[in-house]
C-alpha positions as CSV (number, residue, x, y, z in Angstrom):
1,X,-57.0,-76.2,37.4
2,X,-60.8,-75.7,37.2
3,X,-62.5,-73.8,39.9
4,X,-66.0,-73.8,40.6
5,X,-66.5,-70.1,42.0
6,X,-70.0,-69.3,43.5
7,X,-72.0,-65.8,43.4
8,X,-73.8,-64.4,46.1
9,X,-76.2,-60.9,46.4
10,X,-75.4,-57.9,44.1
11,X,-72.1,-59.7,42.8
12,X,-74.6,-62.6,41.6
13,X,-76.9,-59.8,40.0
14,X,-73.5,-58.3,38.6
15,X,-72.5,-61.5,36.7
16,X,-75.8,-62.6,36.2
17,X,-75.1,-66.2,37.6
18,X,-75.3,-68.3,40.9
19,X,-72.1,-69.5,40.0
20,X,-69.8,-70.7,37.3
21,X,-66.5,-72.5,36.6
22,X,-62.7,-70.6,36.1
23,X,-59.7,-72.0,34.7
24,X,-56.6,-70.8,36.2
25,X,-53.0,-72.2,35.6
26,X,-52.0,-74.4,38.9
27,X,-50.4,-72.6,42.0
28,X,-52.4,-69.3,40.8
29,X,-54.3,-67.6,43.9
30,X,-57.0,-65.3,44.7
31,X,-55.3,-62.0,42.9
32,X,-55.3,-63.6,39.8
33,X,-58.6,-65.0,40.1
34,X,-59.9,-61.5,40.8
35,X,-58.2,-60.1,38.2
36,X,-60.1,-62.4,35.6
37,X,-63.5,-62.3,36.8
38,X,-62.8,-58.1,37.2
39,X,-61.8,-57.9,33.4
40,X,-64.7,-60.5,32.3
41,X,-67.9,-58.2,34.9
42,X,-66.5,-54.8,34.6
43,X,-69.1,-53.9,36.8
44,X,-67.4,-56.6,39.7
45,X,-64.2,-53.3,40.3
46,X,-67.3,-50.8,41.8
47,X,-68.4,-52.7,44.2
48,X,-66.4,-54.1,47.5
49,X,-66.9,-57.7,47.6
50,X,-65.0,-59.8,49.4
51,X,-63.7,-63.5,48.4
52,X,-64.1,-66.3,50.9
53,X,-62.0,-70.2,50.3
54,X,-63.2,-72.9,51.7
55,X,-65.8,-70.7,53.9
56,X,-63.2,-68.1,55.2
57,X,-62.5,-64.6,54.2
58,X,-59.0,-64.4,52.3
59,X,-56.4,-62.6,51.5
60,X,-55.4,-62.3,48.1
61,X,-51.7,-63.3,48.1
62,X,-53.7,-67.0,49.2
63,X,-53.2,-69.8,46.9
64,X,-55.6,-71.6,45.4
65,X,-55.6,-75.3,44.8
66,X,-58.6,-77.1,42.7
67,X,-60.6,-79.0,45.4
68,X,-61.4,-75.1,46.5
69,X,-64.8,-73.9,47.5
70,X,-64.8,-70.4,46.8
71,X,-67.2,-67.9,46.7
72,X,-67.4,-64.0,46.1
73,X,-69.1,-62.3,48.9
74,X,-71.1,-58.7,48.4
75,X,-70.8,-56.2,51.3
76,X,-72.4,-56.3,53.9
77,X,-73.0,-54.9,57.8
78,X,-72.1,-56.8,61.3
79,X,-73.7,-56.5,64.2
């Protein structure tokens, strides 16, 4: 399946994109997502970002199917 994964902040200036599209094998989920885009940016394992599907913050034994909106989130402070 084809993902269309979006960048925001310093994990945007990490990969140096807004956003981009990921091919993963169907019924794969958030882990292995983050374990391709962490071996392609390097730089993506120092930093705690967190992953949002379909505009909520996930876990990452989640699922993933390809009508997906997800998006890699940098840290960041609540108030």
């Amino acid at each position: 399946m084809k993902l269309t994964v979006k960048y925001y902040g310093m994990v945007a200036e990490i990969t140096n994109k807004d956003f981009e599209d990921i091919v993963l094998d169907n019924n794969e989920g958030v882990f292995k997502l983050k374990d391709i885009l962490q071996k392609k940016y390097k730089k993506l394992s120092l930093v705690n970002y967190k992953i949002a599907v379909n505009k909520k913050l996930e876990e990452l034994d989640i699922a993933l199917n390809e009508d997906a909106e997800v998006a890699l989130l940098p840290p960041f402070a609540g108030g």
